[in-house]
PyMOL Python script that loads the backbone (N, CA, C, O; Angstrom):
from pymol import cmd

cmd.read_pdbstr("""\
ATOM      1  N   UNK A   1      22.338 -23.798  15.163  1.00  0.00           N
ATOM      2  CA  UNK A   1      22.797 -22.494  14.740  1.00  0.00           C
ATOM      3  C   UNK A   1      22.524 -21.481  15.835  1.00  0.00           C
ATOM      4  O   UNK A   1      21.540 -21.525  16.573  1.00  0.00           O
ATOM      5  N   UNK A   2      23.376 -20.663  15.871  1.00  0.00           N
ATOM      6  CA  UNK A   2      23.359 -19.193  16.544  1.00  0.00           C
ATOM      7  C   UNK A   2      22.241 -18.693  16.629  1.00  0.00           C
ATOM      8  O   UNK A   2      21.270 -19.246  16.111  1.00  0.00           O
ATOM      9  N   UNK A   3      22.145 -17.536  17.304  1.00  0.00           N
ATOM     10  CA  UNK A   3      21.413 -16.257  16.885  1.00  0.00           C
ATOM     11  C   UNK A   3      21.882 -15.341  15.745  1.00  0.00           C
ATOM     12  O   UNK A   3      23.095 -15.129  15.720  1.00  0.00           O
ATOM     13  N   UNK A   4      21.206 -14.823  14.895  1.00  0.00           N
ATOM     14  CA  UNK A   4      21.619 -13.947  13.744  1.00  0.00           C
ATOM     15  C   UNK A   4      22.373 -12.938  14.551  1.00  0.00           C
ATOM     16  O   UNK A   4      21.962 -12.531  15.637  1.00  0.00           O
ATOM     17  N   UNK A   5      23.650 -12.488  13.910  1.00  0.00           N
ATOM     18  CA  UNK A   5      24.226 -11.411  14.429  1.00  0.00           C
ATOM     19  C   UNK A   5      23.506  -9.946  13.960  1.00  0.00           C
ATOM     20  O   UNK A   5      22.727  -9.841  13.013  1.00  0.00           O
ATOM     21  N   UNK A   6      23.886  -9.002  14.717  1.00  0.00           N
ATOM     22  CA  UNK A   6      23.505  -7.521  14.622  1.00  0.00           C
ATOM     23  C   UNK A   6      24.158  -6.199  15.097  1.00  0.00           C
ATOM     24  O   UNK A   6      23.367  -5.959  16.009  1.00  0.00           O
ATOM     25  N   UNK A   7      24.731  -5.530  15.118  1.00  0.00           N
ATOM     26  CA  UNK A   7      24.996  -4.524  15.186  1.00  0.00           C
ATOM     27  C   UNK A   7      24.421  -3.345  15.563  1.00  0.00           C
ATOM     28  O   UNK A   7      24.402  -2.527  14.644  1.00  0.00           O
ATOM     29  N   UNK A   8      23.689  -2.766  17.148  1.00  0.00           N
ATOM     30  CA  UNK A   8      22.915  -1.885  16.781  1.00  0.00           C
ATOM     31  C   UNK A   8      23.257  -0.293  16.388  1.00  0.00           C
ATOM     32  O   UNK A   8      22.576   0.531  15.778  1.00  0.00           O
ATOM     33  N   UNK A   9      24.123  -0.230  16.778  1.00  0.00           N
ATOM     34  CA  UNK A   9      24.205   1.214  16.073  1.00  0.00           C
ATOM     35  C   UNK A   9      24.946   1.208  14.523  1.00  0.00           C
ATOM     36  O   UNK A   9      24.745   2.174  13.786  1.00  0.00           O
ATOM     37  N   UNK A  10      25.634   0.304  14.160  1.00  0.00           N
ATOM     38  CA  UNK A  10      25.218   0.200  12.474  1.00  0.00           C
ATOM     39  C   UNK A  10      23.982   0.479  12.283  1.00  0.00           C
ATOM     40  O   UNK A  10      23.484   1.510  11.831  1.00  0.00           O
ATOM     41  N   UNK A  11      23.363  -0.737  12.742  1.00  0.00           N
ATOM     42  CA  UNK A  11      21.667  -0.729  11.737  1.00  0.00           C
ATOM     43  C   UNK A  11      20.876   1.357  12.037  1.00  0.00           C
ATOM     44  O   UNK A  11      20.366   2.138  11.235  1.00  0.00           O
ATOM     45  N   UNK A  12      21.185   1.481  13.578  1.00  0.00           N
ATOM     46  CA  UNK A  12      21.017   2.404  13.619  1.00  0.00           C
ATOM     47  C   UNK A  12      21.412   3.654  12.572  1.00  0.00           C
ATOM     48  O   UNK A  12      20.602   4.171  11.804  1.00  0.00           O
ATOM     49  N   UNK A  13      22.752   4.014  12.692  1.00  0.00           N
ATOM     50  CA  UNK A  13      23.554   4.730  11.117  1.00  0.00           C
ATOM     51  C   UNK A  13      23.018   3.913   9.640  1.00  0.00           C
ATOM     52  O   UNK A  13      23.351   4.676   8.734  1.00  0.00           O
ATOM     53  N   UNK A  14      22.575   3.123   9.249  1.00  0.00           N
ATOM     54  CA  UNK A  14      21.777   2.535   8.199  1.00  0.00           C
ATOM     55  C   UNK A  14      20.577   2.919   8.044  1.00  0.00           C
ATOM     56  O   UNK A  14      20.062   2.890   6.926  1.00  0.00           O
ATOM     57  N   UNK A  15      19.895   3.359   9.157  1.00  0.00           N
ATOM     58  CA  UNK A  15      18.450   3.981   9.424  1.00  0.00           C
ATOM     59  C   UNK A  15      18.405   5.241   9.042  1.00  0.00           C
ATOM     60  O   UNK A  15      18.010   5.652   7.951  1.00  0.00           O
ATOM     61  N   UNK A  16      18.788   5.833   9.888  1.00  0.00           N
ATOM     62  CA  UNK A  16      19.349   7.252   9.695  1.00  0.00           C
ATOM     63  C   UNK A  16      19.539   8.027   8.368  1.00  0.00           C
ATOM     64  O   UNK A  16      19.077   9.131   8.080  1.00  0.00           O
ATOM     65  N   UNK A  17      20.458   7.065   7.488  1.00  0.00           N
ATOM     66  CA  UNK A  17      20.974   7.126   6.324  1.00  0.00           C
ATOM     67  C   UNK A  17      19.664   7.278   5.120  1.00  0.00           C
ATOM     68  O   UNK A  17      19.495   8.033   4.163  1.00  0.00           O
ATOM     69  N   UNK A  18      18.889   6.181   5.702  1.00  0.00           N
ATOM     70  CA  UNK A  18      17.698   5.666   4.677  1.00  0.00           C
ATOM     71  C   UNK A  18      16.877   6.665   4.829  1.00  0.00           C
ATOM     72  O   UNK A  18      16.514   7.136   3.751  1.00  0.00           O
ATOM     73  N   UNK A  19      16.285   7.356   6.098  1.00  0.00           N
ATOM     74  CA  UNK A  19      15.847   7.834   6.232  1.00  0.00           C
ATOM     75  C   UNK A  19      15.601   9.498   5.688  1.00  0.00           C
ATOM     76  O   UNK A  19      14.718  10.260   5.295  1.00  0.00           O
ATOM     77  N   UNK A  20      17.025   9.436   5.972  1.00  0.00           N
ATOM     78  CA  UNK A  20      17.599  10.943   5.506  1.00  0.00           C
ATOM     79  C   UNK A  20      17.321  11.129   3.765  1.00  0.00           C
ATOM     80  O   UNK A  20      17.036  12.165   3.166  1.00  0.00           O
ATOM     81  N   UNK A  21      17.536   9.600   3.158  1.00  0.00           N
ATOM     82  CA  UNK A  21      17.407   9.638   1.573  1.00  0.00           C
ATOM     83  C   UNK A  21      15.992   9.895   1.295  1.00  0.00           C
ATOM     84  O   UNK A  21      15.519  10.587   0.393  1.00  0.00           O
ATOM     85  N   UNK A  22      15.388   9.229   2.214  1.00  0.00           N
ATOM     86  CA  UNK A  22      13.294   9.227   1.683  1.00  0.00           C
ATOM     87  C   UNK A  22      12.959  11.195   2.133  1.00  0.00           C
ATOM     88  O   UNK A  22      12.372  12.010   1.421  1.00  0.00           O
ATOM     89  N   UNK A  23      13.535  11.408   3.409  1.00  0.00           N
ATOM     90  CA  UNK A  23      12.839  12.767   3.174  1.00  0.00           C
ATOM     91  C   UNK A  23      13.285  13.797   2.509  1.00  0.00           C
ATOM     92  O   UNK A  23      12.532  14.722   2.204  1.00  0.00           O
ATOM     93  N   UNK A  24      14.769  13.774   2.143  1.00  0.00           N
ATOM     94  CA  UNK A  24      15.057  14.531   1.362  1.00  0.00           C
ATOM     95  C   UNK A  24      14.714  14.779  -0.124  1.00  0.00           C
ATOM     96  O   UNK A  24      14.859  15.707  -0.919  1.00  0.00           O
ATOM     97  N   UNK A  25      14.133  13.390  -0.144  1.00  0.00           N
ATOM     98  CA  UNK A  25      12.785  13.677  -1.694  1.00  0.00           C
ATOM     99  C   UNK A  25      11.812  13.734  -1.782  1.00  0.00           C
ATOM    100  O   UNK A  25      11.076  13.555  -2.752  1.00  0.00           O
ATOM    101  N   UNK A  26      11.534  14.122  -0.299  1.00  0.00           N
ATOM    102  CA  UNK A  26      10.321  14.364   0.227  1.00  0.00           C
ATOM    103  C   UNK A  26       9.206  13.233  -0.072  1.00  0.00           C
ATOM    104  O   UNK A  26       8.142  13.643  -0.536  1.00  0.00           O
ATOM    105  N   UNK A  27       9.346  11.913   0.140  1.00  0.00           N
ATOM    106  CA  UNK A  27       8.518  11.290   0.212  1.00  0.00           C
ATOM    107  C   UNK A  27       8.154  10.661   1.735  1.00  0.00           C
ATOM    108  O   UNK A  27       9.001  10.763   2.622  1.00  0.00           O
ATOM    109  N   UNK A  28       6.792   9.971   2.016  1.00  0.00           N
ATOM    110  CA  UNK A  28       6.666   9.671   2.660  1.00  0.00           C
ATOM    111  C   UNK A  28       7.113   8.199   2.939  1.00  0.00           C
ATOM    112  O   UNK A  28       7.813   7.591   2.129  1.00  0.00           O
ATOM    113  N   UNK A  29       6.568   7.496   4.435  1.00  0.00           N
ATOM    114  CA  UNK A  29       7.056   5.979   4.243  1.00  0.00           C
ATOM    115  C   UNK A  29       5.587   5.053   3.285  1.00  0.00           C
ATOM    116  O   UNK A  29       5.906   3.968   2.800  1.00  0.00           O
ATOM    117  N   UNK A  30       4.625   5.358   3.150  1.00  0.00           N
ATOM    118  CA  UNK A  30       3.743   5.093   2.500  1.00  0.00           C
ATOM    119  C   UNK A  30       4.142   4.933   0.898  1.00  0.00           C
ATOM    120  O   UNK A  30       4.200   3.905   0.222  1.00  0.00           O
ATOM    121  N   UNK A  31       4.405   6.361   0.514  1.00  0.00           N
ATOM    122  CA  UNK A  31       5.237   6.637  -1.046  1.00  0.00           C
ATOM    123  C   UNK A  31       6.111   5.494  -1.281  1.00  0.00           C
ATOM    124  O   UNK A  31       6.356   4.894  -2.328  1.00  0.00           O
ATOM    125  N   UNK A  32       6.593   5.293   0.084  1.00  0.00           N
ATOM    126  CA  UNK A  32       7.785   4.125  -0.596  1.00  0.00           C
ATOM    127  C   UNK A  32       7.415   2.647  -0.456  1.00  0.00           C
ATOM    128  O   UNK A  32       8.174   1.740  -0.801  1.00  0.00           O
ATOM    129  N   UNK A  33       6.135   2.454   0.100  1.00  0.00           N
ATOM    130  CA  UNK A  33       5.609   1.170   0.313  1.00  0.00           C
ATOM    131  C   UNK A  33       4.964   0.566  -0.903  1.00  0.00           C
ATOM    132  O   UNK A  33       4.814  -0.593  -1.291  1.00  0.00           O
ATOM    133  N   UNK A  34       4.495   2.236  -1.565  1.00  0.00           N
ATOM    134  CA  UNK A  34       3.277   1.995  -2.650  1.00  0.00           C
ATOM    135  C   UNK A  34       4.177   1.179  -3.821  1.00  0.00           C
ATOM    136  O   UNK A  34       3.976   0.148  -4.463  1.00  0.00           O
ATOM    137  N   UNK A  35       5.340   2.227  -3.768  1.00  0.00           N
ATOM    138  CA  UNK A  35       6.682   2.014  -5.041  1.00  0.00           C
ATOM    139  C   UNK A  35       7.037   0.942  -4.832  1.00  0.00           C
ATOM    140  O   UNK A  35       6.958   0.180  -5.795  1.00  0.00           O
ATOM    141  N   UNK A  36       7.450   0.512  -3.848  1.00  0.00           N
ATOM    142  CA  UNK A  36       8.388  -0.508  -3.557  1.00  0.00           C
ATOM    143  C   UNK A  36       8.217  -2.060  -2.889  1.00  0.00           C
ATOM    144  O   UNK A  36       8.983  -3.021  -2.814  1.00  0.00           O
ATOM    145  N   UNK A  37       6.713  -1.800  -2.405  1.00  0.00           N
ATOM    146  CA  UNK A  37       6.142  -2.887  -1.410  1.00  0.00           C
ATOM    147  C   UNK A  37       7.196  -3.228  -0.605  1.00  0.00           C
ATOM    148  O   UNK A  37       7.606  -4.378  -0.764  1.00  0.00           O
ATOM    149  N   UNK A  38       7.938  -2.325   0.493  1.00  0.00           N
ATOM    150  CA  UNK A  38       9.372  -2.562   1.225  1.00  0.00           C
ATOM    151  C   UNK A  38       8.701  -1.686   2.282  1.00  0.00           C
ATOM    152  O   UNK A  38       8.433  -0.536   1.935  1.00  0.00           O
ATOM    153  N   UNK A  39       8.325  -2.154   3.798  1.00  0.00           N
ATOM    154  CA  UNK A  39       7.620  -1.541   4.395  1.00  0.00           C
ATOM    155  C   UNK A  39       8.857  -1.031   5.172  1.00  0.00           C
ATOM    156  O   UNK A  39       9.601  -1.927   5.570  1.00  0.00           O
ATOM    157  N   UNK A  40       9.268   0.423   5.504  1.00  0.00           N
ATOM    158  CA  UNK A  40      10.231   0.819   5.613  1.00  0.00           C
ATOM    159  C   UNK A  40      10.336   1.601   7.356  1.00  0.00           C
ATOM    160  O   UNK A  40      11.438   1.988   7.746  1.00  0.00           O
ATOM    161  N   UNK A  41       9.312   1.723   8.098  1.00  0.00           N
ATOM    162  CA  UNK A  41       8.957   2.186   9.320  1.00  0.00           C
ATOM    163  C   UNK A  41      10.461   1.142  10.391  1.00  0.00           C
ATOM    164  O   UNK A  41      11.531   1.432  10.927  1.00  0.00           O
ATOM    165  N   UNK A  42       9.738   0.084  10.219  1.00  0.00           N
ATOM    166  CA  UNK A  42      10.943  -0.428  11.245  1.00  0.00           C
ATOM    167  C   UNK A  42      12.361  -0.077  10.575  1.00  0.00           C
ATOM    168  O   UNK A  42      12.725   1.030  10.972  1.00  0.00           O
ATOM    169  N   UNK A  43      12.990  -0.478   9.967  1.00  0.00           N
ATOM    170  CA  UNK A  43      14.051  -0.214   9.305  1.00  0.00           C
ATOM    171  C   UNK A  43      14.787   1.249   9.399  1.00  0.00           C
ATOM    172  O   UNK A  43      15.940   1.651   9.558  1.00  0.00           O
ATOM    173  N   UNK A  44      13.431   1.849   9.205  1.00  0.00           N
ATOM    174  CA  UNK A  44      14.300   3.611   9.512  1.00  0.00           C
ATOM    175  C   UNK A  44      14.161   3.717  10.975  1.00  0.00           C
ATOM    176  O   UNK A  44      14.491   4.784  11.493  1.00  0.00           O
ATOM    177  N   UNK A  45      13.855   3.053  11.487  1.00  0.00           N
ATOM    178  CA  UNK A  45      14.248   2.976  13.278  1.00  0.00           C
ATOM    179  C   UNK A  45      14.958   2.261  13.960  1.00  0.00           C
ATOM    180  O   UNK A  45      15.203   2.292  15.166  1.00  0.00           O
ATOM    181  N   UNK A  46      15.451   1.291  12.789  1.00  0.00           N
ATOM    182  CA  UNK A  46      16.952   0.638  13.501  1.00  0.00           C
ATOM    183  C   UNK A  46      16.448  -0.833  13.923  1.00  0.00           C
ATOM    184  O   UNK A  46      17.282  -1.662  14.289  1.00  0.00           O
ATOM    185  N   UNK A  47      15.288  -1.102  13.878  1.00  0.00           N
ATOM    186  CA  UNK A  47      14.669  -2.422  14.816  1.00  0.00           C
ATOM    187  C   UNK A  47      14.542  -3.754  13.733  1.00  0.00           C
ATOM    188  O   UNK A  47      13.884  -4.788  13.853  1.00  0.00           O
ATOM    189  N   UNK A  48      15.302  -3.370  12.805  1.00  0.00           N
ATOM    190  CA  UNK A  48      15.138  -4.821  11.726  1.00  0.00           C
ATOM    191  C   UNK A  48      16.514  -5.007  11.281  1.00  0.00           C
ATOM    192  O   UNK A  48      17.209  -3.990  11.288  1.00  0.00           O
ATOM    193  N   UNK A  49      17.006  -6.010  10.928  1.00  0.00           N
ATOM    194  CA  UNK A  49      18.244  -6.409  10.315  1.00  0.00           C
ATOM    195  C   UNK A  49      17.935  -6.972   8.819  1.00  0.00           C
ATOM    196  O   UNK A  49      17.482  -8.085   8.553  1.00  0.00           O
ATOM    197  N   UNK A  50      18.291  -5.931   7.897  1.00  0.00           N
ATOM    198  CA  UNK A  50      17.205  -6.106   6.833  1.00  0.00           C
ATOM    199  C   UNK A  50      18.935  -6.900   5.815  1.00  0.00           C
ATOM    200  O   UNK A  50      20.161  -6.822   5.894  1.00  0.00           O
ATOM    201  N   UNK A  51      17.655  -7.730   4.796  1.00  0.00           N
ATOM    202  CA  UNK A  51      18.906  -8.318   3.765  1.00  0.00           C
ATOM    203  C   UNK A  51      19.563  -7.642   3.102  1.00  0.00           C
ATOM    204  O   UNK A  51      18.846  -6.645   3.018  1.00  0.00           O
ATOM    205  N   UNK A  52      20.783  -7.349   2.320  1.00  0.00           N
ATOM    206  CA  UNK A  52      21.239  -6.753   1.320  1.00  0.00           C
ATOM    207  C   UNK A  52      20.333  -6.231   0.168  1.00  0.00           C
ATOM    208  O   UNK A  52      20.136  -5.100  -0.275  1.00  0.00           O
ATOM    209  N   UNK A  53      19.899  -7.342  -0.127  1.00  0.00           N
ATOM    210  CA  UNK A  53      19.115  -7.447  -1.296  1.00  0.00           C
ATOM    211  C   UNK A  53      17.939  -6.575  -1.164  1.00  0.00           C
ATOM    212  O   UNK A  53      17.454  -6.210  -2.236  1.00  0.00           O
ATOM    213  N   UNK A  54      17.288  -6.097   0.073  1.00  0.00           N
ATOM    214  CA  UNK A  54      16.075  -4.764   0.678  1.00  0.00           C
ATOM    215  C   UNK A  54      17.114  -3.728   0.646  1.00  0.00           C
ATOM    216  O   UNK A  54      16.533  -2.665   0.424  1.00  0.00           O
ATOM    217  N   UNK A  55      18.727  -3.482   0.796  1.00  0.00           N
ATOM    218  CA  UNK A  55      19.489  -1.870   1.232  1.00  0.00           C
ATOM    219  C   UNK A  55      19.584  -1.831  -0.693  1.00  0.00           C
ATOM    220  O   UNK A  55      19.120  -0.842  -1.262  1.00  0.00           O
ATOM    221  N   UNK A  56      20.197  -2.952  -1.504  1.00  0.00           N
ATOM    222  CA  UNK A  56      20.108  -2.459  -2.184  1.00  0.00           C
ATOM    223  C   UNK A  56      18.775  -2.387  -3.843  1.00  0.00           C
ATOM    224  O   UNK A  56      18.886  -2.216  -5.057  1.00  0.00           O
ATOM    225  N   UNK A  57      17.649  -2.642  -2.848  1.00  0.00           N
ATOM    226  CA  UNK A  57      16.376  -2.568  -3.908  1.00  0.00           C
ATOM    227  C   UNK A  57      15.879  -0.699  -3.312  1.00  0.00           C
ATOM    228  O   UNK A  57      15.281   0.016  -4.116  1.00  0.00           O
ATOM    229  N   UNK A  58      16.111  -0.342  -2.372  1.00  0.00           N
ATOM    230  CA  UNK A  58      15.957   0.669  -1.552  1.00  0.00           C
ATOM    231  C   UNK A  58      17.011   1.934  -2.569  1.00  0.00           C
ATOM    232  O   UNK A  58      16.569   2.826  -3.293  1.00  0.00           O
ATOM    233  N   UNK A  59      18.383   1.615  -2.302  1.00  0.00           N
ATOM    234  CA  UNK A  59      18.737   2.578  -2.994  1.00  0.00           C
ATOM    235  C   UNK A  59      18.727   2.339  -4.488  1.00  0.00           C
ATOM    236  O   UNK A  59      19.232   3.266  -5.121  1.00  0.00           O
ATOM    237  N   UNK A  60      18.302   1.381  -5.171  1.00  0.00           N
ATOM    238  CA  UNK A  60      17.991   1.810  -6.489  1.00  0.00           C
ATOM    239  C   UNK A  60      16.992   2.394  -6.397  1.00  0.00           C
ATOM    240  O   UNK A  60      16.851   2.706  -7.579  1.00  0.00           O
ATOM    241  N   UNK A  61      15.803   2.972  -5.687  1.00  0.00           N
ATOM    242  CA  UNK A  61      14.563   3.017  -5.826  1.00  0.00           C
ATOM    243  C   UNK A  61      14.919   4.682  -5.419  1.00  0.00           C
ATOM    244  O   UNK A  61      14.053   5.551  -5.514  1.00  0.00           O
ATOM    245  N   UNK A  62      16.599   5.026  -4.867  1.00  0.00           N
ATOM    246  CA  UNK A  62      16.237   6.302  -4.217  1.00  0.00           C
ATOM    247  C   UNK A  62      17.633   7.026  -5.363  1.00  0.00           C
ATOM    248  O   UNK A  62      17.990   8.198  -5.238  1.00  0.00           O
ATOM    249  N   UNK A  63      18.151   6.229  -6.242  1.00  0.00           N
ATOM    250  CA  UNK A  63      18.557   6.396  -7.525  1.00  0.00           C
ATOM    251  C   UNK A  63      20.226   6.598  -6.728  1.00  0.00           C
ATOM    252  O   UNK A  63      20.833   7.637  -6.987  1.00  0.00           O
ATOM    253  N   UNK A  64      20.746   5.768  -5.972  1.00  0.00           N
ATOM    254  CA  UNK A  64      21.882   6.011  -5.079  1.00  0.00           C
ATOM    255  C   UNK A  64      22.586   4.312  -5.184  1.00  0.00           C
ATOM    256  O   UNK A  64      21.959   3.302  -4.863  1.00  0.00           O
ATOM    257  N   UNK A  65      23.951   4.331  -5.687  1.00  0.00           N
ATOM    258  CA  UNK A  65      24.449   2.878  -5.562  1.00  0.00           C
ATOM    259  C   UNK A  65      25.055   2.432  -4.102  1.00  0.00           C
ATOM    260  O   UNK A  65      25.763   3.071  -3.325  1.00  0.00           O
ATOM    261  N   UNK A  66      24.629   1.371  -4.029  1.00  0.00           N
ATOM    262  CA  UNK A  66      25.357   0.817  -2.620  1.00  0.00           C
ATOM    263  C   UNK A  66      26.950   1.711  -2.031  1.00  0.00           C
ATOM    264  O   UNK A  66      27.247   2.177  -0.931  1.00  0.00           O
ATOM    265  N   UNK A  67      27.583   1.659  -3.145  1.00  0.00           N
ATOM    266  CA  UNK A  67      28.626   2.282  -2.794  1.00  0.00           C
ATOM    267  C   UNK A  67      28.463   3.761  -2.377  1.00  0.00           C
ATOM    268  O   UNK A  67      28.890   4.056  -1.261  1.00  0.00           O
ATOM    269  N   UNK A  68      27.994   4.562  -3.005  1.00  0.00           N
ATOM    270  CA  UNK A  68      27.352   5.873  -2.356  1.00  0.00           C
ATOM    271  C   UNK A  68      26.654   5.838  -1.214  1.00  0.00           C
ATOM    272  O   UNK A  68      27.116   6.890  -0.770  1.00  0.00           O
ATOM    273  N   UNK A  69      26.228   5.633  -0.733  1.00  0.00           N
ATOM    274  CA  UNK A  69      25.193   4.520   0.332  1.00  0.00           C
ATOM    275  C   UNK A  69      26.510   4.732   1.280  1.00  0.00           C
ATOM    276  O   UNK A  69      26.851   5.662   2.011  1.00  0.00           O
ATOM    277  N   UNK A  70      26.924   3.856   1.054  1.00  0.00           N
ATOM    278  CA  UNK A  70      27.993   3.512   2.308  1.00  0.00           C
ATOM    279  C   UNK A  70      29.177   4.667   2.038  1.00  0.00           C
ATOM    280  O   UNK A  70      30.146   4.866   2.770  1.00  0.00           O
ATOM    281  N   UNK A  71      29.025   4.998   1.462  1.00  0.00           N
ATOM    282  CA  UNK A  71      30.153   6.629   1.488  1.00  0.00           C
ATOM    283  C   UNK A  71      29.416   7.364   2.437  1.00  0.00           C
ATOM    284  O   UNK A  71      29.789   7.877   3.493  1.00  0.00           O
ATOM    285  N   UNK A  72      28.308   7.335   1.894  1.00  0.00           N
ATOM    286  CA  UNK A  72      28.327   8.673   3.322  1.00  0.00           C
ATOM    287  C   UNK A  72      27.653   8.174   4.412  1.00  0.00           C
ATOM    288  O   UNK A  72      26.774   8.931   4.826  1.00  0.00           O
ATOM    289  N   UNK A  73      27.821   6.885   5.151  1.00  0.00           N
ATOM    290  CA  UNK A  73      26.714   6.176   6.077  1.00  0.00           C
ATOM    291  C   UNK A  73      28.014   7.211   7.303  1.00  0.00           C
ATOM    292  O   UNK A  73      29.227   7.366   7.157  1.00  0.00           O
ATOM    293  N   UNK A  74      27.236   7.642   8.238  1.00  0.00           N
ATOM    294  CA  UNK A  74      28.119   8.086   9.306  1.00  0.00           C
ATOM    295  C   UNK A  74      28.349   6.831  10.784  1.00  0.00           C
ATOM    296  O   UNK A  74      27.734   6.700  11.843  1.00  0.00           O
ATOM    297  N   UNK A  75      29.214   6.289  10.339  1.00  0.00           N
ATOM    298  CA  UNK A  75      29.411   5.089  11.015  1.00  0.00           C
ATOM    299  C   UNK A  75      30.975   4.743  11.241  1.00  0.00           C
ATOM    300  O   UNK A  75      31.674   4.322  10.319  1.00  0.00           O
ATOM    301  N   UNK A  76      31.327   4.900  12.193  1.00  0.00           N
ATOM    302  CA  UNK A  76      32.634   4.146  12.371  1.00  0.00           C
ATOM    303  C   UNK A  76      32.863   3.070  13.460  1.00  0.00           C
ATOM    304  O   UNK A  76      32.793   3.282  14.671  1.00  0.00           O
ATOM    305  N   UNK A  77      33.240   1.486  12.670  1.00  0.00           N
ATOM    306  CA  UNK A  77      33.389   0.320  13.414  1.00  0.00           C
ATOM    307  C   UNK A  77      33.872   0.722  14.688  1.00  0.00           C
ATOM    308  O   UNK A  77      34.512   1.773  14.680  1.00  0.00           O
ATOM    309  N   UNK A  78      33.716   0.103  15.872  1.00  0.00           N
ATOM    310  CA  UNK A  78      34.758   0.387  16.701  1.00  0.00           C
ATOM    311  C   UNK A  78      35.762  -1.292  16.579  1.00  0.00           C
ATOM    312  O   UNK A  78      35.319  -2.333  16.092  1.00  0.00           O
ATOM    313  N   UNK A  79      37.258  -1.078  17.220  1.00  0.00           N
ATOM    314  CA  UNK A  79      38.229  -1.740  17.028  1.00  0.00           C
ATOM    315  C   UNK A  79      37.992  -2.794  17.811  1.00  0.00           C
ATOM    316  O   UNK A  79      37.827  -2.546  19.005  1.00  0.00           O
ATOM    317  N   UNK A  80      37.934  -3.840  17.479  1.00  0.00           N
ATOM    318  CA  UNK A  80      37.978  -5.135  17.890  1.00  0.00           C
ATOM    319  C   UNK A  80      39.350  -5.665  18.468  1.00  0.00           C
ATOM    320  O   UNK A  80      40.141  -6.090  17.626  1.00  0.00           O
ATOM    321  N   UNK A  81      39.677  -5.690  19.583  1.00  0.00           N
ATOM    322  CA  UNK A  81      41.066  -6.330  19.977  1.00  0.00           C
ATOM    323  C   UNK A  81      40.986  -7.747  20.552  1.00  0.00           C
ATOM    324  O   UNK A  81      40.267  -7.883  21.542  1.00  0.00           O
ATOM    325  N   UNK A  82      41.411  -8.463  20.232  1.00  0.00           N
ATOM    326  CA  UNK A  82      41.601 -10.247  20.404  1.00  0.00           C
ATOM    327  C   UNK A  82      42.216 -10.276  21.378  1.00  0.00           C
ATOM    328  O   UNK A  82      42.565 -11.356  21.855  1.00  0.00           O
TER     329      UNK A  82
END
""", "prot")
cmd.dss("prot")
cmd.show_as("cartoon", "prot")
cmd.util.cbc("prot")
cmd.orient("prot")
């Protein structure tokens, strides 16, 4: 098998995103470790390629559905030409 694929400025705009959700309720990354046991430091810095199943235990925890989530992730693919 491969190397796991990654994306860094997705994960980056995914960071960002997460990030933006924890302080705007003013919690810390601790607050969300205590809640969630989801250690969230790397992740809001872009340096982990985290599972689905961590983006969406994260935004239930920040009361936001995946789909909201990705509505406002500021990210646009760039075009892949073959």
């Amino acid at each position: 098998m491969g190397q796991p694929r990654s994306d860094k400025e997705l994960l980056q705009a995914i960071a960002a995103n997460l990030r933006k959700l924890r302080k705007t309720r003013k919690l810390s990354q601790i607050d969300v470790y205590i809640d969630t046991d989801i250690h969230v430091g790397r992740i809001e810095r872009g340096q982990t390629n985290m599972t689905v199943t961590t983006l969406s235990d994260l935004c239930t925890y920040y009361q936001i559905s995946l789909k909201e989530f990705f509505d406002t992730l500021d990210f646009m693919p760039p075009i892949k030409r073959g």
